[in-house]
ROTIZA-856086 format. One record per atom (N, C-alpha, C): chain; atom name; x negated, y negated, z. Coordinates in steps of 0.2 Angstrom, whole numbers, plus 5000, padded with zeros to 4 digits. Example, Ala and Ser with C-alpha at 12.3 -4.5 7.8 and 13.67 -1.06 7.14 Angstrom:
{mol->A; atom->N; east->4934; north->5028; up->5039}
{mol->A; atom->CA; east->4938; north->5022; up->5039}
{mol->A; atom->C; east->4934; north->5016; up->5039}
{mol->A; atom->N; east->4936; north->5011; up->5035}
{mol->A; atom->CA; east->4932; north->5005; up->5036}
{mol->A; atom->C; east->4936; north->5000; up->5039}
//
This chain:
{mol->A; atom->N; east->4156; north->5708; up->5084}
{mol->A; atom->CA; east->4162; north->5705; up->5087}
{mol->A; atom->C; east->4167; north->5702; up->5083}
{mol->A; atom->N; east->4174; north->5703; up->5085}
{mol->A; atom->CA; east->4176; north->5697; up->5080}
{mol->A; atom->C; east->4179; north->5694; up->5081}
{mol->A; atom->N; east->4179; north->5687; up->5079}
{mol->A; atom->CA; east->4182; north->5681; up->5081}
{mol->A; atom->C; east->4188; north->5677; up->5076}
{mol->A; atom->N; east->4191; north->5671; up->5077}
{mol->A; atom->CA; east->4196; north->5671; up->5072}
{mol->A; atom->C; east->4191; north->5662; up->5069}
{mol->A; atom->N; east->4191; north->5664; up->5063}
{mol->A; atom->CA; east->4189; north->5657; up->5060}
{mol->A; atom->C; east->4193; north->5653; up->5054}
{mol->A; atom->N; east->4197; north->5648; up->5056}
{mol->A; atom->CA; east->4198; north->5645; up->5050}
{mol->A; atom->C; east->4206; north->5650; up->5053}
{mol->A; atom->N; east->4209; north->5653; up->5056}
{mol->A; atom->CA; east->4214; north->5655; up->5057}
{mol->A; atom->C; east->4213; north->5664; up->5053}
{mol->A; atom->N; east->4208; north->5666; up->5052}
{mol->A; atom->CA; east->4208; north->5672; up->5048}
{mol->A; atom->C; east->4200; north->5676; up->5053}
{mol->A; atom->N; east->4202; north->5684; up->5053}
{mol->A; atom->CA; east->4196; north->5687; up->5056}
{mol->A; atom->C; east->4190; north->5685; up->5053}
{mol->A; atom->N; east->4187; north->5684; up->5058}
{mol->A; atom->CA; east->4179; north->5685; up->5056}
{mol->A; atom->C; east->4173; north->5690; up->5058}
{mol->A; atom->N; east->4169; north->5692; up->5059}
{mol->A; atom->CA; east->4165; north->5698; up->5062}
{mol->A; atom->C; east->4157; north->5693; up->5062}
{mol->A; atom->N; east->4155; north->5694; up->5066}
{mol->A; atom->CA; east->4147; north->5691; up->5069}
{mol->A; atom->C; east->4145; north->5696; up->5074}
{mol->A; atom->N; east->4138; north->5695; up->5073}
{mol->A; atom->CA; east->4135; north->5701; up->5079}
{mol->A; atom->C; east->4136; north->5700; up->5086}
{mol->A; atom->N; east->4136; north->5702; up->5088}
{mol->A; atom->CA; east->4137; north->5700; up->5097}
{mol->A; atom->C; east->4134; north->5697; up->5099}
{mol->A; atom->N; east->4134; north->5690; up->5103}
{mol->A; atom->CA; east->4128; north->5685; up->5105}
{mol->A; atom->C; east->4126; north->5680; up->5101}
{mol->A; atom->N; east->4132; north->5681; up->5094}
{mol->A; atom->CA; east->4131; north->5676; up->5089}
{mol->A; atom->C; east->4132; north->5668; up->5093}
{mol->A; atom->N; east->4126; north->5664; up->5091}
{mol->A; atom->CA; east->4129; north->5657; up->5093}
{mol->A; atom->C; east->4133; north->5651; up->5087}
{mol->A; atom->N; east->4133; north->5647; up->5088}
{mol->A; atom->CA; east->4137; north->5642; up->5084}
{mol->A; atom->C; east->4131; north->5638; up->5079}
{mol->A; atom->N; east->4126; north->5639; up->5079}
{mol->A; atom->CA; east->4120; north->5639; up->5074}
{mol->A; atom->C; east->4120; north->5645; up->5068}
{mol->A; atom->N; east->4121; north->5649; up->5071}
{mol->A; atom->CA; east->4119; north->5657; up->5067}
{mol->A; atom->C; east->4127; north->5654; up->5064}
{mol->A; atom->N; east->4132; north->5654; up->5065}
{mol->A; atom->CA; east->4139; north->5657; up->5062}
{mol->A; atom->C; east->4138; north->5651; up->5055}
{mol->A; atom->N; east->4136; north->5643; up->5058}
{mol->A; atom->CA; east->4133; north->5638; up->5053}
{mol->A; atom->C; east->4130; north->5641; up->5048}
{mol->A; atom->N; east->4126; north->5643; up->5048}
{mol->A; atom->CA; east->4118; north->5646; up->5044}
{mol->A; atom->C; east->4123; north->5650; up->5039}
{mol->A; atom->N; east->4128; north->5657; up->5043}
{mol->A; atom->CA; east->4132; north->5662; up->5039}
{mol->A; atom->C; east->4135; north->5658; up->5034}
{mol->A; atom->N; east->4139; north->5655; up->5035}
{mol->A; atom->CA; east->4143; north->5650; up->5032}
{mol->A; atom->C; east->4140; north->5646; up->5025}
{mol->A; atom->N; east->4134; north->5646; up->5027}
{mol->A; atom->CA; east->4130; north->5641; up->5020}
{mol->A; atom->C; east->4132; north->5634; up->5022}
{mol->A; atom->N; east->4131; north->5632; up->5030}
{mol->A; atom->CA; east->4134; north->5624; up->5029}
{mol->A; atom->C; east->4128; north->5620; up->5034}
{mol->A; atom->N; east->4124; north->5625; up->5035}
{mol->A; atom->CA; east->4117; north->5621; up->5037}
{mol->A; atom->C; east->4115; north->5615; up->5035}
{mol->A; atom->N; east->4115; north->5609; up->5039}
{mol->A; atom->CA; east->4113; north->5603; up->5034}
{mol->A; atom->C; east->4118; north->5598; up->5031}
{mol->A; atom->N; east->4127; north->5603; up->5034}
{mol->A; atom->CA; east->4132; north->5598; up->5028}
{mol->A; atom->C; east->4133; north->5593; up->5034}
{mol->A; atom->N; east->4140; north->5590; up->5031}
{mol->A; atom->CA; east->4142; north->5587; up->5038}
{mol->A; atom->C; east->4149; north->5589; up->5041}
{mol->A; atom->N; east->4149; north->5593; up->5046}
{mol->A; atom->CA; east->4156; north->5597; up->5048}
{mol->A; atom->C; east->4157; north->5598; up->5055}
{mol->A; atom->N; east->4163; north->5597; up->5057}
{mol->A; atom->CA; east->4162; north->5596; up->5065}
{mol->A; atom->C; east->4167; north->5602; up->5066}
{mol->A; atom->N; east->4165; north->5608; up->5073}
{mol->A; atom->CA; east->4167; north->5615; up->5074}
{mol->A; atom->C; east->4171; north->5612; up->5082}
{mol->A; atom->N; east->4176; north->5616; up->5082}
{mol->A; atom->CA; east->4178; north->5617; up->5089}
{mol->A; atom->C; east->4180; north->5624; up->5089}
{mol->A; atom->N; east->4179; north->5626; up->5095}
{mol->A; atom->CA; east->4180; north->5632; up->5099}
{mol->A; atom->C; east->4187; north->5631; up->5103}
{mol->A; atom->N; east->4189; north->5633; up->5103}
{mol->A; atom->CA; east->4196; north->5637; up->5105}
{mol->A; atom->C; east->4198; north->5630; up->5107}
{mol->A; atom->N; east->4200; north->5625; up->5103}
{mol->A; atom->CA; east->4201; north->5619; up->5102}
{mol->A; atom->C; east->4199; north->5611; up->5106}
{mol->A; atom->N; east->4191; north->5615; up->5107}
{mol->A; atom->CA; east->4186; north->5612; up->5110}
{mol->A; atom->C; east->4183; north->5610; up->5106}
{mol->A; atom->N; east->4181; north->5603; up->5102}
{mol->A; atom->CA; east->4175; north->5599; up->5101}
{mol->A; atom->C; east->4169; north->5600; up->5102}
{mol->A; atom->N; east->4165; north->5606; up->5099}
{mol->A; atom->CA; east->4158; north->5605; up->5102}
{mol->A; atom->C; east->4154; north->5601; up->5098}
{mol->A; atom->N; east->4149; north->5599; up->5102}
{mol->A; atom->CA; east->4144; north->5593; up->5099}
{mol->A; atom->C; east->4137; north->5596; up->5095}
{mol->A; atom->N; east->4137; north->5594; up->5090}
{mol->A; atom->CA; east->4132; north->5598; up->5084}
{mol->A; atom->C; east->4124; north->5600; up->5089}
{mol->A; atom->N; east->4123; north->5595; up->5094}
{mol->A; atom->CA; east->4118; north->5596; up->5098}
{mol->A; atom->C; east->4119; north->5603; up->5102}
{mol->A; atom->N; east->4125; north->5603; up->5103}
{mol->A; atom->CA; east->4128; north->5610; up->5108}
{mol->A; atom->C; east->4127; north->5616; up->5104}
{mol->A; atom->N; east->4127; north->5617; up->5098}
{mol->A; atom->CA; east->4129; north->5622; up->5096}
{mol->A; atom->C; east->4123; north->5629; up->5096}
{mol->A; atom->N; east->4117; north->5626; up->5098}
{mol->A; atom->CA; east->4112; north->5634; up->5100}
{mol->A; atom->C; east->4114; north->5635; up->5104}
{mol->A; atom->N; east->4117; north->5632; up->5109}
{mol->A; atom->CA; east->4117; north->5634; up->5116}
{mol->A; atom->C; east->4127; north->5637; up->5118}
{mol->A; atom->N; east->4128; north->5637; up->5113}
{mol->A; atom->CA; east->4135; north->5639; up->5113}
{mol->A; atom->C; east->4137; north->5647; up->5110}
{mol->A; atom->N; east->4134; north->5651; up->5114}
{mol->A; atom->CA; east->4137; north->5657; up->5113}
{mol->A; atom->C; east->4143; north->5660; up->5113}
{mol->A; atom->N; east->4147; north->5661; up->5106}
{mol->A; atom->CA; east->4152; north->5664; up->5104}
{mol->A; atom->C; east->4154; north->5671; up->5108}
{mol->A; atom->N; east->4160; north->5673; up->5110}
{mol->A; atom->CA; east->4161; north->5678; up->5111}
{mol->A; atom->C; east->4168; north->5680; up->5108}
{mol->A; atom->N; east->4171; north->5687; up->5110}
{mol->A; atom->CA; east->4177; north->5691; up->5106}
{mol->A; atom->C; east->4181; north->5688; up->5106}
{mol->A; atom->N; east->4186; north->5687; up->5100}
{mol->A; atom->CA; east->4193; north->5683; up->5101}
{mol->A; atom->C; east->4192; north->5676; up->5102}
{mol->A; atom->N; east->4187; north->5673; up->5102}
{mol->A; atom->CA; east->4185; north->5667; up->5101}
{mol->A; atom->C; east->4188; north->5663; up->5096}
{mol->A; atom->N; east->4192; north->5656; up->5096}
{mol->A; atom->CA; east->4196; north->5655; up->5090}
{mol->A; atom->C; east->4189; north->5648; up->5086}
{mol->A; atom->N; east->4187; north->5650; up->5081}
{mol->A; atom->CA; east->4184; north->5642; up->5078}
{mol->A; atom->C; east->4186; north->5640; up->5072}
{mol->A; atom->N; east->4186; north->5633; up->5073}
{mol->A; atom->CA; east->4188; north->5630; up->5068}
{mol->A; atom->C; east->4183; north->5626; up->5066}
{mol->A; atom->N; east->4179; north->5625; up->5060}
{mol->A; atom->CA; east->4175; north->5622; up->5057}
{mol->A; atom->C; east->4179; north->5618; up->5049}
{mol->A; atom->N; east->4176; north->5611; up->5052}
{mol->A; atom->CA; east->4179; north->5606; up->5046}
{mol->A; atom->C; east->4173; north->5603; up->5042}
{mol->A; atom->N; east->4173; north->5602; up->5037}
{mol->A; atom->CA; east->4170; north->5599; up->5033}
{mol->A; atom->C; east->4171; north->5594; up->5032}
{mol->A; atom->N; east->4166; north->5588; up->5032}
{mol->A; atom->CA; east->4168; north->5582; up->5028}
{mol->A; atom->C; east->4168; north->5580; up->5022}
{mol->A; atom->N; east->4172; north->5577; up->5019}
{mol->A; atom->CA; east->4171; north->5577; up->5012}
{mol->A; atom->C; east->4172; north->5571; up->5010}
{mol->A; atom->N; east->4167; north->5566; up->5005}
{mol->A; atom->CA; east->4168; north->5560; up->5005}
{mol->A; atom->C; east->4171; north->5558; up->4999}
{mol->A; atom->N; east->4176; north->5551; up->4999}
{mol->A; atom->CA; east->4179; north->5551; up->4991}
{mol->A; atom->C; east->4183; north->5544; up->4994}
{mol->A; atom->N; east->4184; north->5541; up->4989}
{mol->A; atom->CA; east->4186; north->5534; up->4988}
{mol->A; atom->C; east->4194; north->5533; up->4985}
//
């Protein structure tokens, strides 16, 4: 399926959820907060948040600095 991330296509399998697209990404573990179509989901939400087509996410990283 393809979804839009970060403002640019992306492709996932179909039934992709918001853990799997994390994993994709190589950001398992960082600290980054995702909204869906400019929804806030909560890092606890994200198994259970099955992505579908034309689906818009945005994923931020935190990045720390002084």
């Amino acid at each position: 399926m393809q979804i839009e991330l970060n403002g640019k296509p992306h492709t996932l399998p179909d039934g992709a959820d918001l853990v799997q697209l994390i994993a994709a990404l190589e950001l398992t573990g960082k600290a980054v907060a995702v909204a869906v179509n400019r929804q806030v989901v909560p890092a606890q939400s994200w198994a259970a948040h099955v992505l579908v087509e034309a689906d818009r996410v945005d994923v931020v990283r935190a990045i720390g600095g002084g």
